[in-house]
C-alpha positions in Angstrom: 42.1 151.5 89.3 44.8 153.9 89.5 48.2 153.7 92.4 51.9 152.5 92.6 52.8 150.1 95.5 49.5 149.7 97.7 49.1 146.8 99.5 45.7 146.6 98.2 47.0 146.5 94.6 49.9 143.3 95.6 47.4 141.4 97.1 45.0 141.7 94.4 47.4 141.3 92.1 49.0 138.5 93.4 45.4 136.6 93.8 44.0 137.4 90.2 44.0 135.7 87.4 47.0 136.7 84.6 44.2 137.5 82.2 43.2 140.9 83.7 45.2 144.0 81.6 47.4 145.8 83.7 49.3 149.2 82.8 52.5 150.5 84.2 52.3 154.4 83.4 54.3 157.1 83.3 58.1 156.1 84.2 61.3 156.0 82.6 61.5 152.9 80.1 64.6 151.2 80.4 63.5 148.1 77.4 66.7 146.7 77.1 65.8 147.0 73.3 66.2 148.7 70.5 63.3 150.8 71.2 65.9 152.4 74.0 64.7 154.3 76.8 61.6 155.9 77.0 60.6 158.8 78.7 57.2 158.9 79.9 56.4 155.3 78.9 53.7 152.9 79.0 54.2 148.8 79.6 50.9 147.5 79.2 50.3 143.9 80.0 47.7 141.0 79.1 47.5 137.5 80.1 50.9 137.9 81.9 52.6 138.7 78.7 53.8 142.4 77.2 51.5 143.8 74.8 52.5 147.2 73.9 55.8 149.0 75.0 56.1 152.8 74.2 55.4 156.5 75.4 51.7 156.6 73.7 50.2 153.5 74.7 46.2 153.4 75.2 45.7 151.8 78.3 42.0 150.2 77.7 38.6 150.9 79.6 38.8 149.1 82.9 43.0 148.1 83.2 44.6 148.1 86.6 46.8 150.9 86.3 50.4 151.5 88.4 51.7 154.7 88.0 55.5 155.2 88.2 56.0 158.5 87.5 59.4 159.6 88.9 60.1 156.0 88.7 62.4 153.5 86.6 60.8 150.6 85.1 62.8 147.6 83.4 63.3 144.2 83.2 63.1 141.7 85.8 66.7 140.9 87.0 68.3 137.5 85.5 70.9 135.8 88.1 73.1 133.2 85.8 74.2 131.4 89.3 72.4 131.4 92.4 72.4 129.0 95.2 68.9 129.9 96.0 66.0 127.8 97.7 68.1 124.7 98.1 69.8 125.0 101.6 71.5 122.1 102.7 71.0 120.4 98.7 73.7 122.5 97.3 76.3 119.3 96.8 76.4 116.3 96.2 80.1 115.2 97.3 80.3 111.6 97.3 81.4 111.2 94.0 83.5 112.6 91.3 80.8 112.7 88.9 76.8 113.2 89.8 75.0 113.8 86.5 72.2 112.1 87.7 71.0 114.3 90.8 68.5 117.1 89.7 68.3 120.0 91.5 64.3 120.4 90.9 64.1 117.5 93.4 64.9 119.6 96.3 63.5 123.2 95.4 62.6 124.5 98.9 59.4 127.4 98.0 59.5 128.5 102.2 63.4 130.2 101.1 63.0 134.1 102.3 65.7 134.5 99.9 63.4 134.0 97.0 61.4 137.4 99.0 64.2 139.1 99.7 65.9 138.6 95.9 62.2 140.0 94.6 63.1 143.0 97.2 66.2 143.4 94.8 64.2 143.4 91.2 65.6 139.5 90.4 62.4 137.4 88.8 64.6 134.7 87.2 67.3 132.3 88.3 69.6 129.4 87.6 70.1 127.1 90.7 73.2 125.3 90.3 74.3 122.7 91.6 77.5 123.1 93.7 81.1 122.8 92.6 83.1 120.0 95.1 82.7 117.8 91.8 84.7 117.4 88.6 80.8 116.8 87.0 77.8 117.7 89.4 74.3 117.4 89.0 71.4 119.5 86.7 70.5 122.7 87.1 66.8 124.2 87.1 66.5 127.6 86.0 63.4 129.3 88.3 61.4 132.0 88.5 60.8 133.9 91.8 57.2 133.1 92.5 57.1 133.4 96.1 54.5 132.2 97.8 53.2 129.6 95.2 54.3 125.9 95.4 57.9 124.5 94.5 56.6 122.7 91.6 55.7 126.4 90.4 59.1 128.1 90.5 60.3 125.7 87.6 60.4 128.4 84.5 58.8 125.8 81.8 60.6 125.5 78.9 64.2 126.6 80.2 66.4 124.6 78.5 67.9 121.5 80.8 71.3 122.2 82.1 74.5 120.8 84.0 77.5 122.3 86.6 81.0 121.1 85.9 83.5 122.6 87.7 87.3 122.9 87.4 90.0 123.7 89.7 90.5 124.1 93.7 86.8 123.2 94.3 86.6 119.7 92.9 90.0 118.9 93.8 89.7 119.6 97.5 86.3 117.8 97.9 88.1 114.5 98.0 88.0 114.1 101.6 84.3 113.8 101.8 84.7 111.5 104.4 87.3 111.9 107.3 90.6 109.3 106.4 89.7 108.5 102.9 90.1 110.4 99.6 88.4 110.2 96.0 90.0 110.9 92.7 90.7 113.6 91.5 93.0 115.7 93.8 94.9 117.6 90.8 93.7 119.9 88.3 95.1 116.8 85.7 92.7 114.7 87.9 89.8 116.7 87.1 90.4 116.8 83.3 90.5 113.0 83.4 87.5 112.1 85.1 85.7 114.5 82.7 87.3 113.0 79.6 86.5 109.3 81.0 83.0 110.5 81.8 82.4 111.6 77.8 84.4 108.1 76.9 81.7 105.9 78.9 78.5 108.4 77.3 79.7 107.8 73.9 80.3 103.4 74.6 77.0 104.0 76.2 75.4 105.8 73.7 76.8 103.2 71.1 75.4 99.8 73.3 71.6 102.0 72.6 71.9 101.8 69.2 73.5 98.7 69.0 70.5 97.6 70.8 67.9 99.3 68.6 69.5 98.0 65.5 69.3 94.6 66.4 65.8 95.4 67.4 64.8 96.3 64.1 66.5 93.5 62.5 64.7 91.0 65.0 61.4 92.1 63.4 57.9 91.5 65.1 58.7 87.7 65.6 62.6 87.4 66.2 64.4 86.6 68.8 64.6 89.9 71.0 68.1 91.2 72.1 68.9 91.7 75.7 68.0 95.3 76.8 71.2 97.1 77.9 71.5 98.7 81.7 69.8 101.5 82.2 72.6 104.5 83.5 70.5 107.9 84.1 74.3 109.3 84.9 75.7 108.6 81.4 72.0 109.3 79.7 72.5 113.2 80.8 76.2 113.1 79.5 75.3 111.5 76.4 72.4 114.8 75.9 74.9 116.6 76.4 77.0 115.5 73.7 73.4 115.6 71.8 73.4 120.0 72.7 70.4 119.1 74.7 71.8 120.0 77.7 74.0 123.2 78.2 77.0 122.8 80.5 77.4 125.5 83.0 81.3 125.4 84.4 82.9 126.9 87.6 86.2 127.6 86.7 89.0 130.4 87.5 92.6 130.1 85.9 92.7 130.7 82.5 94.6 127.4 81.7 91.8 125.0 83.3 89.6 127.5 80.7 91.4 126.8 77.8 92.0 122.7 79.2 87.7 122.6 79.0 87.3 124.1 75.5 90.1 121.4 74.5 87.8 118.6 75.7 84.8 119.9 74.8 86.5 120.5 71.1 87.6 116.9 71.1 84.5 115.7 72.0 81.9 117.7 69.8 80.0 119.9 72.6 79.8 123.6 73.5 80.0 124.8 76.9 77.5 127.4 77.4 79.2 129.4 80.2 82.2 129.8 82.2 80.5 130.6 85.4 83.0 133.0 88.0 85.8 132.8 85.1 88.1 135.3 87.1 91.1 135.1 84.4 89.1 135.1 81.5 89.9 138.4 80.3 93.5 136.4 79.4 91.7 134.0 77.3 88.5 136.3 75.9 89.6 135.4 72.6 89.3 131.7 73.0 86.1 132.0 75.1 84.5 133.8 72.2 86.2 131.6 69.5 84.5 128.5 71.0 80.7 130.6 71.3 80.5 130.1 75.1 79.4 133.1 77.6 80.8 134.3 80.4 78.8 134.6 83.5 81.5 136.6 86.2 81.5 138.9 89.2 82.3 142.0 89.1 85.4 142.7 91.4 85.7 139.9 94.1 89.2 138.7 94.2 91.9 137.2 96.8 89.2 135.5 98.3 91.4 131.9 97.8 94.7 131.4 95.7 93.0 130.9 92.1 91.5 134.4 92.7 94.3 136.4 93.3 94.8 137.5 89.8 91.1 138.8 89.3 90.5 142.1 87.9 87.8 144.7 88.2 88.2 145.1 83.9 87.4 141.5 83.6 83.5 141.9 82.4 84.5 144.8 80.1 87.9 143.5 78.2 85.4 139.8 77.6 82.9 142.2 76.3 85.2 144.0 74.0 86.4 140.4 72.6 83.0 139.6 71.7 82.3 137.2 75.0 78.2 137.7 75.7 79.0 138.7 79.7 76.9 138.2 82.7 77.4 139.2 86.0 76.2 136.6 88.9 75.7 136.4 92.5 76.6 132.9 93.6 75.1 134.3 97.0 71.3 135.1 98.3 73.0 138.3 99.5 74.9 139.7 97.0 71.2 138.9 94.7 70.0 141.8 96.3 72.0 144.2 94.4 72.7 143.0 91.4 72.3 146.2 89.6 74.5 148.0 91.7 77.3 145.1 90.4 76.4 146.2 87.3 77.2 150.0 88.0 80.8 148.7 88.8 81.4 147.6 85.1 80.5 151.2 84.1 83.1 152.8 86.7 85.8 149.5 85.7 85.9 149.7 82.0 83.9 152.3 80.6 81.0 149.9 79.6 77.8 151.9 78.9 74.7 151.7 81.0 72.7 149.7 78.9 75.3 147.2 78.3 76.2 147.0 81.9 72.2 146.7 82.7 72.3 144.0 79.5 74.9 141.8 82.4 72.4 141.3 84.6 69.1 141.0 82.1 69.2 139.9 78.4 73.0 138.4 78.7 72.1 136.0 81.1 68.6 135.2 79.9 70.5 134.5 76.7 73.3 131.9 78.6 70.3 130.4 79.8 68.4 130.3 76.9 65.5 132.0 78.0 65.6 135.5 76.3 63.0 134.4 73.7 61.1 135.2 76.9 62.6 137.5 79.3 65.3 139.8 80.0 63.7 142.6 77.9 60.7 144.7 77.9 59.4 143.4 74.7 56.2 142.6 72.9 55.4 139.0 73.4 57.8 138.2 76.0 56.6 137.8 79.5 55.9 140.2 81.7 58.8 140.1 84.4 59.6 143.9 85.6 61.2 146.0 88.1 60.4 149.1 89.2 63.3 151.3 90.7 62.4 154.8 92.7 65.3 156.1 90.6 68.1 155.0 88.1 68.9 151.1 89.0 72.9 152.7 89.3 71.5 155.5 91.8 73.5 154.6 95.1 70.2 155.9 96.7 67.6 153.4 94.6 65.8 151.0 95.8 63.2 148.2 94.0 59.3 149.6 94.8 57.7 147.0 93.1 58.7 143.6 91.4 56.4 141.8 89.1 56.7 138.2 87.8 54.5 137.1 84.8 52.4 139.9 85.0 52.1 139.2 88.8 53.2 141.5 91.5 55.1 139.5 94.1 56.8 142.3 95.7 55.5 145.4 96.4 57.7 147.6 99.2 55.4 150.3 100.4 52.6 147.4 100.8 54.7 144.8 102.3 55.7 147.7 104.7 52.2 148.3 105.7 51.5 144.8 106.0 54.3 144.4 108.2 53.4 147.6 110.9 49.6 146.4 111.0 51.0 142.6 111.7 53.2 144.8 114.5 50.8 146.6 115.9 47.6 143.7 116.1 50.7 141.4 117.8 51.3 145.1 120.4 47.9 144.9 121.4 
């Protein structure tokens, strides 16, 4: 079964089970690798993971076959901050600190977005909380299986994370409620809360084992201790003191930067990215120093006061100081074209194309501690890809097909059919 981008082939595809072998034939291989680009190349696919990557590939007896000659094929997009498939759930405002609210609660699977994101090659992304708190609530890192069930976007097995956020944001979300405030409305404000957050997860963490000791020292037939209170708040904080949980942090001015890797110093955790990070080419040394990523946009500025001293150079000059570099969306819109934002880095900087294509694939698979499984097309990892109709930097490009876990999801020329049959049976 031979085409590229038939309806026939989507809805097949999208109805079968993960087990059939499917081949993507003939296009440009953009791996993301160290195998390069390959001309003329083969992705072959098997249970919804990549078998074989390379230019002579034997596609077996009976494989569904696409072929995207003329075309680009790479790795499913990665957004590091999207906002996706929780409208109206972004943020939880009413207090300074919300560790306990989970974002998986409220996935919404009926988002268009997720469709229109597939339209733009994304397959993976990491719903963040929002920012009008000093410490919000846990992320969920998705895939874009649109369609399927909300329970079935969860990517099993990303690692748990949390938002902080720093600056304007937090600090102007105190008047939640018309005529009342909340602490904190200063960028001093904000750092205390955190640090008095960490203080209560570590006297909490203490009462546990307190608790257990005496547990043990009971025995079988001893008097049993009183069970402390159960605080599902300061039981995320103290995982994240454990590394269980990576903290994701909205942040602009490099001194509320440099304020976070203090605290996070003094209190024995890592913060696994600086999500927007505007000024962090002024501090690229200390971001790298302290093993943290930096998850950015490519050349928004003066949008509100804390922006104003962005730079278009700020991706490359992290980059050159060793900072691993994503670039986000933070908008369902701007998702679309994410690898057009990475075409800016090459024009701003003189990054190359594959480490510009690296900002918005393996980079931020790696922030989010999925690139053991995406972000790459590599043996063993799944089977997330995009298929351009030229170069992803092409102003003229445009995603033909998107496949997640082997799965095609979107599929342009077949949606378009779809959609002028649908037209012309409602005409009738």
């Amino acid at each position: 079964m031979t085409c590229f981008a038939s309806g026939a082939l989507a809805l097949f595809a999208a109805a079968a089970p993960a087990g059939n072998t499917l081949a993507i034939r003939g296009g440009t291989v953009l791996t993301i690798s160290p195998q390069g680009t390959i001309a003329n190349g083969t992705v072959l696919v098997r249970d919804g993971k990549i078998v074989a990557v390379g230019r002579d590939v034997a596609v077996p007896a009976g494989a569904r076959v696409i072929d995207a000659t003329g075309r680009y094929v790479m790795p499913g997009i990665v957004d590091c901050h999207s906002h996706t498939a929780i409208e109206e759930s972004v943020n939880e405002c009413t207090g300074s600190v919300t560790a306990e609210v989970r974002i998986a609660d409220v996935l919404d699977n009926r988002d268009v977005a997720i469709y229109r994101e597939l339209a733009g090659g994304v397959t993976s992304a990491s719903v963040l909380h929002g920012s009008c708190n000093a410490i919000g609530g846990q992320n969920q890192v998705i895939k874009l299986r649109w369609g399927r069930p909300a329970g079935e976007l969860i990517f099993e097995g990303a690692p748990r994370g949390i938002k902080f956020a720093l600056g304007e944001n937090p600090k102007r979300s105190n008047f939640t409620v018309p005529g009342t405030r909340r602490f904190p409305a200063t960028r001093m404000g904000v750092e205390a809360v955190i640090r008095d957050a960490f203080r209560r997860a570590q006297d909490y963490k203490r009462e546990w084992a307190a608790y257990d000791q005496a547990v043990k020292a009971a025995g079988p037939k001893g008097e049993r201790p009183v069970r402390p209170r159960r605080d599902l708040q300061l039981e995320e904080l103290e995982d994240v003191l454990d590394g269980k949980v990576y903290v994701h942090a909205h942040c602009y001015r490099a001194d509320e930067i440099l304020m976070l890797i203090r605290l996070a110093d003094e209190f024995g955790f890592k913060v696994r990215t600086f999500q927007h990070v505007l000024e962090g080419y002024k501090v690229a040394s200390e971001i790298a120093r302290h093993g943290a990523g930096a998850s950015t946009f490519s050349d928004w500025w003066a949008y509100k006061m804390e922006a104003y001293d962005a730079i278009p150079y700020n991706a490359a000059i992290m980059a050159a100081h060793g900072v691993v570099v994503s670039l986000n969306s933070d908008s369902d819109e701007l998702a679309r074209r994410l690898y057009w934002e990475a075409a800016k880095v090459v024009k701003y900087g003189g990054v190359s194309e594959t480490d510009a294509l690296k900002m918005v694939t393996l980079n931020p698979a790696w922030q989010l501690g999925i690139d053991k499984r995406v972000g790459s097309l590599e043996v063993g990892k799944d089977a997330d890809i995009a298929i351009f109709s030229a170069h992803p930097f092409d102003p003229a490009t445009r995603v033909e097909m998107t496949l997640v876990d082997g799965v095609v999801y979107f599929d342009r020329a077949g949606d378009a059919s779809g959609a002028a049959a649908t037209s012309a049976e409602g005409a009738r």
